[in-house]
N, C-alpha and C positions, 0 to 999 in steps of 0.2 A: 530420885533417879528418873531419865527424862522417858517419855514410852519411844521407843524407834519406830516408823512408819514401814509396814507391808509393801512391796512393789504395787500391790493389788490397794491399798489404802489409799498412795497417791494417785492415783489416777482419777479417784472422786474430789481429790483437791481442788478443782478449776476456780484458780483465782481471777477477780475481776471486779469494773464498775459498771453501774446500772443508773437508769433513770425511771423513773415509775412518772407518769404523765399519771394526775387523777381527774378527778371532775367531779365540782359539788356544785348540787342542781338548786339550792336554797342558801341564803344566806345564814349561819350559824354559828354560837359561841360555844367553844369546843376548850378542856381542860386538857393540857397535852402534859399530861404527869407533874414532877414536880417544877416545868417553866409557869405555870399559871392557866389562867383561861387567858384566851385570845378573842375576836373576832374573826371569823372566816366569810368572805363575799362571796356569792356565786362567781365560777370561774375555774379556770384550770391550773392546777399545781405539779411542779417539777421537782421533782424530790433525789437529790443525789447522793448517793450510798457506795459501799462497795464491801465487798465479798471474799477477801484473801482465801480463805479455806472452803469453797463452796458455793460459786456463783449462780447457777442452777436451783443449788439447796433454796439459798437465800430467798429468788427472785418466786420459787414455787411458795414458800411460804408468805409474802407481799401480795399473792392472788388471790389469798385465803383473808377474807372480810373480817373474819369473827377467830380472833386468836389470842392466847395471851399475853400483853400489852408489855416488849420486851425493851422495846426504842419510841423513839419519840412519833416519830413516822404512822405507827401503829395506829395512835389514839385517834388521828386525822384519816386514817385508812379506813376505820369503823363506818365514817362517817360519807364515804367519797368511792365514786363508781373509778374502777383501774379500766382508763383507757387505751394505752397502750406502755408496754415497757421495752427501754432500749439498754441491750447489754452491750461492752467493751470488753472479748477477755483476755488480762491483760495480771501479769506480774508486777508491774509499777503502779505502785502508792501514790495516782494520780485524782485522788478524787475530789481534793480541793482546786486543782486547775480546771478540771472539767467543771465541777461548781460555778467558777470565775465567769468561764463561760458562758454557763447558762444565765447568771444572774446579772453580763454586760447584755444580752440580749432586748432586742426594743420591746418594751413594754413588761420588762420583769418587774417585779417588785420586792421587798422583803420585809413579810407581813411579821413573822415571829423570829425574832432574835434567838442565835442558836440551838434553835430546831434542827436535831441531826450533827450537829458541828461542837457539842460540849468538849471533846476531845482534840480541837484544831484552834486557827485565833479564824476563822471563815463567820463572818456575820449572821450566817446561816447556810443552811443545806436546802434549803425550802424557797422555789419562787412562786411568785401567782403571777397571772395573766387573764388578763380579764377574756369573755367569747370572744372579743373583735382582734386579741391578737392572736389567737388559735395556730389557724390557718398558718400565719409569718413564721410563728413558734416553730411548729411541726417541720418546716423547710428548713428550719435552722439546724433543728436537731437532728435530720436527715444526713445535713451536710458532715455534720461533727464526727469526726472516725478519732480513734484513738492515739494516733499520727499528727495531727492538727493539736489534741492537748501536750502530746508527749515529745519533749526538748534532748531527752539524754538517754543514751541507751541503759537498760540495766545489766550487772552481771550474772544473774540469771539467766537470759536469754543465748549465750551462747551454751553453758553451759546444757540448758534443752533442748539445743541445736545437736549436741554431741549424744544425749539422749537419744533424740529418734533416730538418730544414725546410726544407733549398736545392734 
């Protein structure tokens, strides 16, 4: 039988997607659970995720360096300074277009194959960019509102709409 949600339980719900910007200052080969070890270059990493039950939750534990190694993300976080995180929050299951995103940007790359993305067909959830395209990056990702990935309205959203009007 299913548990039914408190009016008080949903409201710690805040669904949504996220970007974690990181930054590893050495080049390093890094064992990202059972995809293998990889090579990692000096450079910055764009990592995209998302949060249905807990965006908040999520992005607080992402802060936390030294954690127990629950997603892929994790093993490379140990290893890499969190420079800046960018949330969306948002009801739609849009984390692979945001992805898309990120990864046609100039100078992404896709260093580990389904890092992040075992559960989508997304080649990965992970891009790197080396220092010199930092800067480009950062404007890009400024730009991106969740308007820009999102093509179709959900049915949820009126439905919340009718919510905060009660």
């Amino acid at each position: 039988m299913g548990h039914r949600l408190r009016k008080r339980e949903t409201t710690t719900l805040d669904p949504g997607l996220y970007n974690l910007i990181l930054f590893l200052k050495r080049p390093k080969t890094i064992r990202i659970g059972d995809l293998g070890e990889f090579f990692f270059p000096k450079g910055f990493y764009v990592y995209t995720g998302s949060a249905m039950r807990g965006l908040r939750r999520r992005v607080a534990r992402h802060q936390k360096r030294h954690k127990p190694k629950r997603w892929h993300i994790d093993y490379l976080r140990a290893h890499c300074s969190l420079v800046e995180v960018k949330t969306y929050p948002t009801r739609r299951r849009l984390e692979c277009q945001l992805n898309s995103r990120i990864l046609s940007l100039k100078g992404a790359q896709v260093l580990v194959p389904k890092l992040g993305s075992s559960d989508c067909r997304c080649k990965t959830h992970l891009a790197w960019f080396a220092e010199s395209d930092y800067q480009r990056m950062k404007e890009k990702l400024l730009e991106l509102k969740i308007g820009v990935v999102d093509w179709s309205p959900h049915p949820y959203d009126d439905l919340e709409k009718k919510e905060n009007s009660l």
